[in-house]
C-alpha positions in Angstrom: -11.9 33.3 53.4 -13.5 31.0 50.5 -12.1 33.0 47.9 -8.6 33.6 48.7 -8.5 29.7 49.4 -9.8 29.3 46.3 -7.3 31.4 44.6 -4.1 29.5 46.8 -5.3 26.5 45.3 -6.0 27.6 41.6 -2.7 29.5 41.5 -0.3 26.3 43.2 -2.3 23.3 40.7 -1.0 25.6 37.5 2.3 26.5 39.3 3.4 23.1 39.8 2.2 21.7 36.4 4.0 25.2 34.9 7.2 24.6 37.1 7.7 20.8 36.5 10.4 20.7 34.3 12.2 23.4 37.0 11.6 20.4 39.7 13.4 17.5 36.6 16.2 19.9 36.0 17.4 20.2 39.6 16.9 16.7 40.6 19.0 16.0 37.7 21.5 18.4 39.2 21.5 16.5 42.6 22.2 12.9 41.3 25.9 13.5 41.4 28.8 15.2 42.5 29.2 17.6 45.1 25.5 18.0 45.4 24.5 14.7 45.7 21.5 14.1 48.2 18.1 15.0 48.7 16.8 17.3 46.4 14.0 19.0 49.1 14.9 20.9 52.3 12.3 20.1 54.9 12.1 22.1 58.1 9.5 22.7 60.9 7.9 26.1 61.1 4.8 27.4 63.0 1.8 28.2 61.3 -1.9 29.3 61.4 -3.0 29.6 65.5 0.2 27.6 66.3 0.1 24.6 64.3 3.4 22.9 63.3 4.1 21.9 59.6 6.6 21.0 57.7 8.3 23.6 55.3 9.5 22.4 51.6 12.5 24.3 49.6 15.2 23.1 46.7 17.9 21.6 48.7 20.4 24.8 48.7 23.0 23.3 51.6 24.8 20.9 52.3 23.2 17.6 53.8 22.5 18.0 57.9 23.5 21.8 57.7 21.0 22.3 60.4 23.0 20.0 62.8 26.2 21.7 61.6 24.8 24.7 62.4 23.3 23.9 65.6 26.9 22.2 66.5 29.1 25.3 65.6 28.2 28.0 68.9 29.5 31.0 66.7 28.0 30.4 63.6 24.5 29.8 65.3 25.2 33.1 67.6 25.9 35.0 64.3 22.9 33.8 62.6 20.8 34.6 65.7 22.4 38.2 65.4 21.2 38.1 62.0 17.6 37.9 61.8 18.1 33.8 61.8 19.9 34.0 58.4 23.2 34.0 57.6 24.6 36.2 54.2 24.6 33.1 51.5 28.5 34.6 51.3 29.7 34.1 54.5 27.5 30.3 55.2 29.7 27.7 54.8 27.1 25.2 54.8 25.3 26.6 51.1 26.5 24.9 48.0 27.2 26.5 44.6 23.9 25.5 43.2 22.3 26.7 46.1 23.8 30.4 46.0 22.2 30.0 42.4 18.8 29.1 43.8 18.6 31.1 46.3 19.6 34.5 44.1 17.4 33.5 41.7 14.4 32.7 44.5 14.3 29.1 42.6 14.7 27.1 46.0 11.4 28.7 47.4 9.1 27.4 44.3 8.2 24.0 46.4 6.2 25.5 48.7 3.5 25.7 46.5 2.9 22.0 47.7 2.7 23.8 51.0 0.2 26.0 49.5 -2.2 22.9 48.3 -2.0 21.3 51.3 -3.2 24.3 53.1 -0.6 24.8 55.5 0.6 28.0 53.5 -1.3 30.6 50.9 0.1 32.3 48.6 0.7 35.7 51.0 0.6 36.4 54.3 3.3 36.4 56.8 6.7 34.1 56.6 6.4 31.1 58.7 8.8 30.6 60.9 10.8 28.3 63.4 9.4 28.2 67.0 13.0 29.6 68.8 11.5 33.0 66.3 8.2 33.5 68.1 10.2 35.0 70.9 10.9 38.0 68.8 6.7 38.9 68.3 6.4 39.4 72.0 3.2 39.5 73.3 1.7 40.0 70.2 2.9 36.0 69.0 -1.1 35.8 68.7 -1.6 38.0 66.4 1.1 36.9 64.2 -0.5 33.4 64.0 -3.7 34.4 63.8 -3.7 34.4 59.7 -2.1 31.8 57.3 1.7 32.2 57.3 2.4 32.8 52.9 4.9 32.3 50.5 5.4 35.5 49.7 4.6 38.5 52.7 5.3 42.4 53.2 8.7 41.6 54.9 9.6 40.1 51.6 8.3 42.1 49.1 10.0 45.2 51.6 13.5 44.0 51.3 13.5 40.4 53.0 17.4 39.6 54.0 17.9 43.5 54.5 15.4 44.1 56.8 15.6 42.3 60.5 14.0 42.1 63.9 12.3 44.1 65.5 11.7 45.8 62.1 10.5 42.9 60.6 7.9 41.8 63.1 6.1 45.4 62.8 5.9 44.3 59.3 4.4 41.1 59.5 2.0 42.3 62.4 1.1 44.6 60.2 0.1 42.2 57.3 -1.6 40.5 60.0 -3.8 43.4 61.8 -4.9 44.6 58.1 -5.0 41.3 56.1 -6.9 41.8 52.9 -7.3 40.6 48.8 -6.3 44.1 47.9 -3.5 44.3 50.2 -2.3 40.8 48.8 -2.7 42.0 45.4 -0.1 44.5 46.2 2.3 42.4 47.9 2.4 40.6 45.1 3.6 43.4 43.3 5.9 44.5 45.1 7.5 41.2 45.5 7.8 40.3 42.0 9.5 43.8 41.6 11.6 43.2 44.1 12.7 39.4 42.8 13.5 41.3 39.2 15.6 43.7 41.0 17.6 41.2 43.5 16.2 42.9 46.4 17.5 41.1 49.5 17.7 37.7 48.3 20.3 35.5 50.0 
C-alpha cells in the first residue's frame, strides 16, 4: 500500500534526525567499561513472504550472548518455555544499561533504519527468528504475508506477558485484518502501554 509506505518512510527520516543525539549518548556509553563493544545488536529474523533480514537494536547484552545462550541447554530450554524471551531479571547475559534500555523501550528505536530500508513498517506483526515460525502452524503464510512492524497488537496487548499460542492468534489477527485504521490504533495502545511499563523486559 503506497500510502502506508509513504508514511513508514516519512515517520523513520524525522525519527532518526529527532533521535540522533539518543544514538551519540549511548555510543558514548559503550566506549568503556563494562559495556564496551558494539553499540547495535544485529540478529536474523523472517520477514515479508519469508525473506530473511537483519534486525537492528541498542546493544542491551553482553557481547556473543546469542552463542552463550545457545551454549547453556537450560537457559535456552527456559527461554524456549518462555515465549523465546527470558525476564531481563533472571538473563544473565543483559547488562545494566541494557535493563535501562530495554525498560525504557530505548534499545528498539534502531529499527527505524529497518523501517527505511523497507524490511520493517512502522506496525504490523513482530519479526521473528526462523526456530519461531513453528509456533504459527499451518497458518506461517499468513503471518508472512504482511510486513513484519516495529510496533504490533502483541505489543501494544501486553508484549513480555503475553506468550505462545496466545500471541500468534494475535498477530494472525493483525495479519487477516491489516488496515490504516487498525494501525492508527495500535499505535495507541502501544504508546499507552510504553507510558505504563506494560510488559517491557
Amino acid at each position: 500500500m503506497f500510502s502506508k509506505r509513504f508514511l513508514d518512510i516519512s515517520i523513520a527520516i524525522f525519527a532518526l534526525i529527532v533521535l540522533s543525539p539518543v544514538f551519540l549518548a549511548v555510543s558514548l556509553l559503550y566506549l568503556y567499561g563494562a559495556n564496551r563493544g558494539p553499540v547495535f545488536y544485529r540478529q536474523t529474523r523472517i520477514g515479508l513472504n519469508h525473506k530473511p533480514f537483519q534486525i537492528y537494536k541498542l546493544r542491551s547484552m553482553i557481547v556473543d550472548a546469542d552463542k552463550k545462550l545457545y551454549a547453556n541447554p537450560d537457559l535456552y530450554a527456559k527461554f524456549v518455555a518462555n515465549g523465546y524471551k527470558l525476564p531481563t531479571e533472571e538473563d544473565p547475559r543483559i547488562t545494566k544499561l541494557g535493563a535501562f534500555l530495554r525498560k525504557t523501550s530505548i534499545d528498539e528505536l534502531p529499527q527505524f533504519i529497518n523501517i527505511l530500508k523497507g524490511d520493517m513498517s512502522i506496525i504490523g506483526p513482530r519479526p521473528v527468528v526462523e526456530n519461531e515460525l513453528v509456533e504459527y502452524g499451518d497458518r506461517v503464510d499468513v503471518f508472512l504475508s504482511v510486513r513484519p512492524g516495529a510496533m504490533g497488537l502483541w505489543q501494544a496487548s501486553g508484549r513480555s506477558t503475553i506468550h505462545y499460542p496466545e500471541r500468534a492468534e494475535l498477530e494472525i489477527e493483525y495479519a487477516t485484518h491489516a488496515n490504516m485504521w487498525f494501525d492508527f490504533k495500535i499505535i495507541f495502545m502501544t504508546i499507552r502501554a510504553i507510558f505504563k511499563k506494560v510488559g517491557a523486559m
